[in-house]
N, C-alpha and C positions, 0 to 999 in steps of 0.2 A: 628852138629855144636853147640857147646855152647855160650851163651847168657848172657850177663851181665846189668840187665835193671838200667841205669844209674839215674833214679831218680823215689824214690814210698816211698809214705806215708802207714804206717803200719796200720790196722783195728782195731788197739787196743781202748782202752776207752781212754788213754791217748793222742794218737794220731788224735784222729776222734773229738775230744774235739773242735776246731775252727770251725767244720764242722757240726755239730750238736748240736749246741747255738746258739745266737742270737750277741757274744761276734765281729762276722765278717758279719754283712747284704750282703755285696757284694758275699760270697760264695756262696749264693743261685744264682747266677749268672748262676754259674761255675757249680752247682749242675743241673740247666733248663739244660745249652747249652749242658754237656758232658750227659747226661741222666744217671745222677750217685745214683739214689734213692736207686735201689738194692746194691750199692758196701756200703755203709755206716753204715752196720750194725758191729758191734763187729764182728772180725774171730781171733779167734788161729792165731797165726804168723805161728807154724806148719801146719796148713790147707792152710795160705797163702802160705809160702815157697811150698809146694804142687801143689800148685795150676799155683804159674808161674811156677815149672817145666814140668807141664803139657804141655806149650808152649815151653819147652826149655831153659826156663831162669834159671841157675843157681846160678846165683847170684844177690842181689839184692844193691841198693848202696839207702840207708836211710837217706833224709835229716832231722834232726831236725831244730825248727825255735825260740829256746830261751833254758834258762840254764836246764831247765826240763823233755823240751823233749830230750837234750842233752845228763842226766843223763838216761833215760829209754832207750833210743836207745844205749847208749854205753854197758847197764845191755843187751841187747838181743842179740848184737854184740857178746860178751864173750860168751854167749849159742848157739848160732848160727853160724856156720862161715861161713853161705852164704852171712850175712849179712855183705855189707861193711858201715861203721858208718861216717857219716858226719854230724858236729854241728853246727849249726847256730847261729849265731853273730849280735848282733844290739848296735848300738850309742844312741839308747835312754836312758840307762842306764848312758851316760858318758863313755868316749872316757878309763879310769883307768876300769873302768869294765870288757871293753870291750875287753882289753889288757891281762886280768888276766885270762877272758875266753879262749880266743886265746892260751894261754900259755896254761891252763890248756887241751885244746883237744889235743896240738900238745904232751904235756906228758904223756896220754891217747891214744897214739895212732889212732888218729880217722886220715882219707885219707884225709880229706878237711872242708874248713871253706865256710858254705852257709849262704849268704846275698840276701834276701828275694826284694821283693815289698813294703812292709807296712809303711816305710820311705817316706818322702816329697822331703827327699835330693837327687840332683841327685848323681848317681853311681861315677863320678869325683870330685863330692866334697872333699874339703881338707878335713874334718874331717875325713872322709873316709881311708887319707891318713897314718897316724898312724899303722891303721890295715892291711892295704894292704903290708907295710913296715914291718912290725912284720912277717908276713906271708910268703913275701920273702925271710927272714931272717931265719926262719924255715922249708924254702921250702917244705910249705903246700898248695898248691893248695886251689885257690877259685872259687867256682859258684854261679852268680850272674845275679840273672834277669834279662833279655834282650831282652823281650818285651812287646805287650800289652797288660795289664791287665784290670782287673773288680773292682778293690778296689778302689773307686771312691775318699778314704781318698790321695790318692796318686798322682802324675802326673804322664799322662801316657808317655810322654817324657825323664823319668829321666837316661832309660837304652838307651838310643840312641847312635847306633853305634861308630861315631865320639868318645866318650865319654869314652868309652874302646882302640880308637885306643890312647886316652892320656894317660890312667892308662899304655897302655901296653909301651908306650915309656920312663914313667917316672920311672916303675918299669920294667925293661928286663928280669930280671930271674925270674919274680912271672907269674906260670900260673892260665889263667885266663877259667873257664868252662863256657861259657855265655849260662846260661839254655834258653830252648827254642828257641835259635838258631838267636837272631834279631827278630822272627816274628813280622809282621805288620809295617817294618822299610822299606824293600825294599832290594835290592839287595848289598847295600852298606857297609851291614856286612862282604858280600861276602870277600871284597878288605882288610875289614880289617884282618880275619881271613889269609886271603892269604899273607900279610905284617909281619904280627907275628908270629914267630915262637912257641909262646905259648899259644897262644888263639887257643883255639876249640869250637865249636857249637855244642851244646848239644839240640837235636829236639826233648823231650819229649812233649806228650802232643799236637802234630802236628801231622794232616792228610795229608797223601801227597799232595790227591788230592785238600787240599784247598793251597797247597804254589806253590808261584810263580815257574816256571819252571826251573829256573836259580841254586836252592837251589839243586833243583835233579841233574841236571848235573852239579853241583858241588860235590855233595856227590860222583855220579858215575866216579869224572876224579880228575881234578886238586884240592878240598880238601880230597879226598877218605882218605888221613891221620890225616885230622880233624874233621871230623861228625861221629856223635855217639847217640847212640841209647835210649832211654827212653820212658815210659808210663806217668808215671806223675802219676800212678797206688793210687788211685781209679778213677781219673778224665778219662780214658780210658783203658779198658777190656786188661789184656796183650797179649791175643790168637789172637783179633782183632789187634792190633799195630804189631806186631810180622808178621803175614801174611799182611799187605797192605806195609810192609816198605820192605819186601821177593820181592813182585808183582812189587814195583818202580824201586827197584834197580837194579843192575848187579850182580849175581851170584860169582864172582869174586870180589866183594868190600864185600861181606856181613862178610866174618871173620874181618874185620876191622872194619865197620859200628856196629856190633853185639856184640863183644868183645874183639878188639885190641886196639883199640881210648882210649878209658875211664880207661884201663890199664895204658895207655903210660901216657896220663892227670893224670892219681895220683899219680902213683908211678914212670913212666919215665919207665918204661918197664913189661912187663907182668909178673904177681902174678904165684905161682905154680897151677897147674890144682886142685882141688878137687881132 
């Protein structure tokens, strides 16, 4: 079975840059809790591609999180084609910025538009609104944080469920990848995922054994068409994510869970095989 790990940060210099300054305090958070000391050093992207196939992952889905890393993830995307390219999008720059980015990935080719944590604003905010509606418009799929974080600049409220079930009602045809799945919200993502026909949970970065019950037999039944698979990769090993999410699940949802989901979420049906 092949593997599509729906969200991983590349080992480059370029990439490992918020991780390895002082420019984010809070990621040493993230660095303690996931025991990520060893994954932080520079690796060849060839070594990494290697490296998740060694678990089976064949493809990997690269969020960037501003214009820069945007640019280097789209230059590896062209060299690599395991890699699938997604650019990250902020309103800090001004809402015309932010517009001209959007435009520019969606004529680049990149799968989706990721909007991060490091914002004050919550996920429903109007401003917000502009981009969501462009993206629609372009039907580009977006992933966007939807749980709780470490970045203390932030409120950890902002991605709360309820919040997405209005983006999803006032935009119908924009899909919506809520990274991380709700964690730490409770079960009431559940309902919203289950309501919308274009929101999916995206559980990178989640142990099973730490999430509520409800999440798994949801993945195993009635959302088996909406959860999907991620590392979060350096934040968690992908041989370990890979094997405990194999152990939770039903042998029977894992082509879906593993690499059918995150297909449908970007492109609306599945890519050609490698």
């Amino acid at each position: 079975m092949k593997i599509i790990d729906a969200r991983v940060r590349l080992r480059t210099t370029e990439m490992l840059q918020p991780w390895t300054d002082d420019l984010h305090p809070a990621f040493h958070d993230y660095i303690e809790k996931y025991h990520m000391q060893d994954r932080l050093s520079v690796m060849p992207t060839e070594e990494l591609l290697s490296l998740a196939g060694e678990s089976g992952i064949d493809r990997i889905v690269v969020c960037g999180t501003d214009r820069v890393e945007n640019k280097h993830i789209g230059e590896l995307a062209h060299k690599f084609e395991q890699i699938i390219p997604v650019g990250g999008v902020s309103v800090s720059s001004g809402i015309n910025h932010a517009l001209r980015e959007i435009t520019e990935l969606h004529d680049q080719k990149f799968a989706a538009v990721n909007f991060g944590f490091g914002e004050k604003l919550n996920v429903n905010d109007k401003l917000f609104y502009p981009l969501y509606g462009v993206c629609e418009y372009f039907d580009i799929p977006i992933i966007v944080h939807s749980s709780v974080h470490f970045w203390r600049g932030a409120y950890m409220w902002k991605g709360q469920p309820q919040y997405f079930d209005e983006i999803a009602v006032d935009f119908p045809a924009l899909k919506i990848i809520m990274s991380h799945g709700g964690n730490g919200f409770g079960p009431t993502v559940l309902a919203v995922a289950q309501r919308h026909p274009n929101i999916y949970l995206e559980f990178s970065a989640l142990r099973p054994k730490y999430m509520a019950p409800e999440f798994i037999q949801a993945a195993n039944t009635y959302l088996k068409h909406k959860c999907i698979f991620g590392t979060d990769y350096p934040l968690i090993d992908f041989s370990e994510q890979v094997k405990v999410w194999k152990y939770s699940l039903r042998e029977e949802v894992w082509p879906l869970f593993f690499h059918d989901n995150i297909l449908s979420a970007l492109y609306g049906k599945p890519i050609p095989a490698l």
